[in-house]
MILUM-406370 format. One record per residue (C-alpha): residue in one letter; x, y, z; chain. Coordinates in nm, 3 decimals. Layout:
! residues N
pt aa: A xx: X yy: Y zz: Z ch: A .
...
END
This chain:
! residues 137
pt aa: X xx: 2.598 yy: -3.725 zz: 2.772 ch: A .
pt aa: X xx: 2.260 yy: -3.652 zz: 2.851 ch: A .
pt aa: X xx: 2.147 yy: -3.862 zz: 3.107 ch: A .
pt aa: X xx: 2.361 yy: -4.125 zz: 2.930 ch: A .
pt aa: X xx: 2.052 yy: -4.120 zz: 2.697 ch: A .
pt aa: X xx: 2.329 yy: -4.077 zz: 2.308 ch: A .
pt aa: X xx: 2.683 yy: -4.101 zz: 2.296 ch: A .
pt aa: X xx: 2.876 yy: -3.821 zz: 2.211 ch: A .
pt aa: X xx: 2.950 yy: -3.888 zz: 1.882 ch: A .
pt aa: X xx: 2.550 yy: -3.871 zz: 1.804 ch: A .
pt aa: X xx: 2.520 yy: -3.558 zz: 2.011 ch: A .
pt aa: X xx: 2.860 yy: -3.369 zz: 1.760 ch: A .
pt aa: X xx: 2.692 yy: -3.512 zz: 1.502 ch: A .
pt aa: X xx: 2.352 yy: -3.410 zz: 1.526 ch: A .
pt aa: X xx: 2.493 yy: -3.036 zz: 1.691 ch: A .
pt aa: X xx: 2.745 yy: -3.003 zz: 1.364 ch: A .
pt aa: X xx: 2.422 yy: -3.062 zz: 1.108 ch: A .
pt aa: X xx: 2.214 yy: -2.799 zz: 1.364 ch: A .
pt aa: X xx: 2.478 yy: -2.552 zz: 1.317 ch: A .
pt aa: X xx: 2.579 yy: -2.577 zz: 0.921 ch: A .
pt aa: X xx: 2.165 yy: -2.543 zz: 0.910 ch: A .
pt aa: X xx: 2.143 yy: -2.232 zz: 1.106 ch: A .
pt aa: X xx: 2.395 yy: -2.081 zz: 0.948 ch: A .
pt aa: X xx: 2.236 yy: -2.181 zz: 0.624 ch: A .
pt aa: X xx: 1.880 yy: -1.996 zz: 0.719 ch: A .
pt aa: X xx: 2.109 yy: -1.672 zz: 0.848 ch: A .
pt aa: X xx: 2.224 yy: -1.663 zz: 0.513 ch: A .
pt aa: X xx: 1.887 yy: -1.721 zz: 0.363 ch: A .
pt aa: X xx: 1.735 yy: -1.433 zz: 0.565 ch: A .
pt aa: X xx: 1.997 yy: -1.196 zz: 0.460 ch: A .
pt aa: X xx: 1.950 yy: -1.238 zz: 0.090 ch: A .
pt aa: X xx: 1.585 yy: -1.181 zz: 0.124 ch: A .
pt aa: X xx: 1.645 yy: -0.888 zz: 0.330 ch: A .
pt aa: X xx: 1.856 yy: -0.741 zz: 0.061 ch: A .
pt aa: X xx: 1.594 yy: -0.873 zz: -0.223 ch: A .
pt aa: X xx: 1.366 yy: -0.717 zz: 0.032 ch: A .
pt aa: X xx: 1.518 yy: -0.348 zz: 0.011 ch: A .
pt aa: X xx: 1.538 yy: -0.357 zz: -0.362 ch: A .
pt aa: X xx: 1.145 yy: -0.470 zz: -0.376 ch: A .
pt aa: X xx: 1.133 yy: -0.124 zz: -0.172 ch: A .
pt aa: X xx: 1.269 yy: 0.067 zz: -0.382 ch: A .
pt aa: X xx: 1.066 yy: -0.106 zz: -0.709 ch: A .
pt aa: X xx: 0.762 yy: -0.052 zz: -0.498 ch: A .
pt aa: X xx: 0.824 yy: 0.292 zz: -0.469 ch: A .
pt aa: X xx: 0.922 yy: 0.430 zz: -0.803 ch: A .
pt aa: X xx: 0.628 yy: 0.233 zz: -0.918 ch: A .
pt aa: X xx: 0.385 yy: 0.380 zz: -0.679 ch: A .
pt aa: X xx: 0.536 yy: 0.728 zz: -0.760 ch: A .
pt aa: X xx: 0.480 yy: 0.654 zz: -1.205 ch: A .
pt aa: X xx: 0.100 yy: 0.568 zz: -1.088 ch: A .
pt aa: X xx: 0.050 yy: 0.823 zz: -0.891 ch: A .
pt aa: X xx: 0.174 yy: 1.081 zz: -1.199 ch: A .
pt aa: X xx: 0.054 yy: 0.834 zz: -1.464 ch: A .
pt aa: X xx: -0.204 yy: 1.113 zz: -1.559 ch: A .
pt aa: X xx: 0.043 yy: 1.352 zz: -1.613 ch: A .
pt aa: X xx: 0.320 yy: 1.160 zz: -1.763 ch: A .
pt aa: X xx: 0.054 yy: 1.080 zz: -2.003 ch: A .
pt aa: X xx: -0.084 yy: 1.449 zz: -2.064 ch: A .
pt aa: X xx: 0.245 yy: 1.567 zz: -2.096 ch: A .
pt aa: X xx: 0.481 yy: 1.257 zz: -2.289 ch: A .
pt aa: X xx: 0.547 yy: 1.192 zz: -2.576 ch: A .
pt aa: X xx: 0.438 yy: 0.887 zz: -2.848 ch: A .
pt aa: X xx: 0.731 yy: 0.682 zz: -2.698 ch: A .
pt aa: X xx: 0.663 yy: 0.734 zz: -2.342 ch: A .
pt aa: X xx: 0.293 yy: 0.688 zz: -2.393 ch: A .
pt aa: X xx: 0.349 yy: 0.349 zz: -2.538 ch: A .
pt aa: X xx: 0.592 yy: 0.251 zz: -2.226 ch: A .
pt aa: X xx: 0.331 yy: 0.356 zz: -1.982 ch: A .
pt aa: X xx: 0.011 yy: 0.143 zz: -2.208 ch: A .
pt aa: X xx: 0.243 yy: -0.150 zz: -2.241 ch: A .
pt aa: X xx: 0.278 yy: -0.165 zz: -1.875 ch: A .
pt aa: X xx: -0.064 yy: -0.193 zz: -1.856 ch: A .
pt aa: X xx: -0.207 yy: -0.403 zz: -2.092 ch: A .
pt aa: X xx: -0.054 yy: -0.736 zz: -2.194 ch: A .
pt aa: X xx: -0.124 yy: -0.666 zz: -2.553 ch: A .
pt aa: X xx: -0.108 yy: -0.372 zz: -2.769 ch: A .
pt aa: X xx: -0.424 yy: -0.155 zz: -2.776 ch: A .
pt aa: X xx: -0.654 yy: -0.158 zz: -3.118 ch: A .
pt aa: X xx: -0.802 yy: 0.073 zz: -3.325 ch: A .
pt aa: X xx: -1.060 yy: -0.060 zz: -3.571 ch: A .
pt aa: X xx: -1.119 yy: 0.322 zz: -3.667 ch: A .
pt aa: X xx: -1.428 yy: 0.384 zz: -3.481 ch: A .
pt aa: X xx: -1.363 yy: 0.212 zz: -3.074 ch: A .
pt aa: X xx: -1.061 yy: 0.101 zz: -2.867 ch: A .
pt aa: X xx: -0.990 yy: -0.258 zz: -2.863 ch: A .
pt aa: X xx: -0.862 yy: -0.314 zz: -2.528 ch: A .
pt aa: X xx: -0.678 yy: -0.615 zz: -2.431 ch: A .
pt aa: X xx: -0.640 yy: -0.760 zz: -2.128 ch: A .
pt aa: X xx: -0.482 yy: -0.622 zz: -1.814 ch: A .
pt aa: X xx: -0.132 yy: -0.722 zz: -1.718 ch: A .
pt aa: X xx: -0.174 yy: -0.964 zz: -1.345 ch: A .
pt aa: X xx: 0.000 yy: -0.615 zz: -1.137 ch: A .
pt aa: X xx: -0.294 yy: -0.347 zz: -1.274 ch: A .
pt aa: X xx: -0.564 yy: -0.609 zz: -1.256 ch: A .
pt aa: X xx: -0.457 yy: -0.680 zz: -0.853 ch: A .
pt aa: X xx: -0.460 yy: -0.315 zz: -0.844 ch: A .
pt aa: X xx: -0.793 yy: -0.184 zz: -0.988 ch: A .
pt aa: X xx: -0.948 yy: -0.528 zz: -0.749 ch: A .
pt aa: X xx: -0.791 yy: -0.351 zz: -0.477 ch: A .
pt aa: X xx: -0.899 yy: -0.021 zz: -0.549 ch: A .
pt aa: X xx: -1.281 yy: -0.116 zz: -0.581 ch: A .
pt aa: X xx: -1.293 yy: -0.306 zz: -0.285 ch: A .
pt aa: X xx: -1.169 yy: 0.033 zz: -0.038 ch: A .
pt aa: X xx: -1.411 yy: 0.206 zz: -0.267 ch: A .
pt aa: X xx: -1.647 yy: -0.006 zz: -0.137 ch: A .
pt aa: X xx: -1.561 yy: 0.136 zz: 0.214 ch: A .
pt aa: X xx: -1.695 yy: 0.453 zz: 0.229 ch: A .
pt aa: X xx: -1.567 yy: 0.701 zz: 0.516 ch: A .
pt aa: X xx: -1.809 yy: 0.825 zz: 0.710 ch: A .
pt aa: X xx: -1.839 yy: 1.221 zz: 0.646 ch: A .
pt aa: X xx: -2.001 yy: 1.469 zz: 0.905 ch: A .
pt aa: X xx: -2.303 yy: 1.647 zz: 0.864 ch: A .
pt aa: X xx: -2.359 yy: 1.840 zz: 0.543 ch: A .
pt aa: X xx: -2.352 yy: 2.203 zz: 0.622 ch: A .
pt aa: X xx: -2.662 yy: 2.217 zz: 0.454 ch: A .
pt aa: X xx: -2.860 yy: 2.043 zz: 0.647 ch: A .
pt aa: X xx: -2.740 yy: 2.172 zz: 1.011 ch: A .
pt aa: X xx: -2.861 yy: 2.498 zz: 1.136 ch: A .
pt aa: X xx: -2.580 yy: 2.753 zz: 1.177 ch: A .
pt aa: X xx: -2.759 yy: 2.960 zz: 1.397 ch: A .
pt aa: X xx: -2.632 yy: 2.977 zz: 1.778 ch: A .
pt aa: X xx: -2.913 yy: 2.915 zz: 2.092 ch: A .
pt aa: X xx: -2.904 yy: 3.265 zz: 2.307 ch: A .
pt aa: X xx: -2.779 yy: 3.266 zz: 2.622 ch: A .
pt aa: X xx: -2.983 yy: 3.046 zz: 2.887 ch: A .
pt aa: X xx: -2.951 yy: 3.036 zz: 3.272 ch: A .
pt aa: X xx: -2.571 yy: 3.140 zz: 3.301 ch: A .
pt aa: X xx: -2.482 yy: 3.457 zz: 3.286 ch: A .
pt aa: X xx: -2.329 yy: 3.564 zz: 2.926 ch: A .
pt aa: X xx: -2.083 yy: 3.746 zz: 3.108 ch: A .
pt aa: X xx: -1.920 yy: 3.770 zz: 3.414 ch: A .
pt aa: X xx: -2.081 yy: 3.996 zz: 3.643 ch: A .
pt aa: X xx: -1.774 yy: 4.173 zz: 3.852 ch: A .
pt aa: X xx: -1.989 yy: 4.399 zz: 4.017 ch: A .
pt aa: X xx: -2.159 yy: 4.164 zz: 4.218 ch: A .
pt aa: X xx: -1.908 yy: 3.896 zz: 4.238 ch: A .
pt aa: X xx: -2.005 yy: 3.693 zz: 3.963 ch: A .
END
């Protein structure tokens, strides 16, 4: 075959394992694609309850309160009558609130405070403020 370097045999061999392999990672890569759109579409719907989590929680009831604190913490929150107990944070809001102080932690830069700029507007200087059609300005 090549260069009479293997045999044919060797080269089907080797070209038949190649093959059932590739067609083994195409399969792969389309089960992760469609794990992949239906990670989306968690993503999403949970990015659109934290978003509203304020107002679901303003405006739910008991149940729906409990659903949203569950998802939170890993254990039920405690009342000892006077303070909140609270447990620790499930691993998904802990990545979270680590990932929401560290872009706190990079500020955008604002523009000058209106305060401290002066509003007022420098007069007119060598050029005339208006055109001068008379004389061909």
């Amino acid at each position: 075959m090549i260069d009479e370097v293997i045999d044919n045999d060797t080269y089907s061999k080797h070209s038949k394992n190649l093959d059932n392999e590739i067609k083994s990672k195409k399969d792969l890569l389309i089960r992760l694609e469609d794990d992949n759109d239906q990670i989306n579409t968690y993503v999403k719907f949970g990015l659109s309850i934290i978003k509203n989590m304020g107002d679901f929680f303003k405006k739910g009831n008991v149940s729906i309160k409990q659903n949203l604190l569950s998802s939170i913490f890993k254990k039920k929150l405690e009342f000892d009558g006077k303070k909140y107990r609270t447990p620790i944070l499930k691993e998904g809001i802990n990545y979270i609130y680590q990932k929401i102080n560290e872009l706190k932690e990079i500020e955008n830069k604002k523009g000058d405070n209106l305060k401290d700029v002066s509003l007022r507007v420098l007069g007119a200087g060598l050029e005339p403020a208006r055109t001068l059609l008379l004389i061909g300005f």
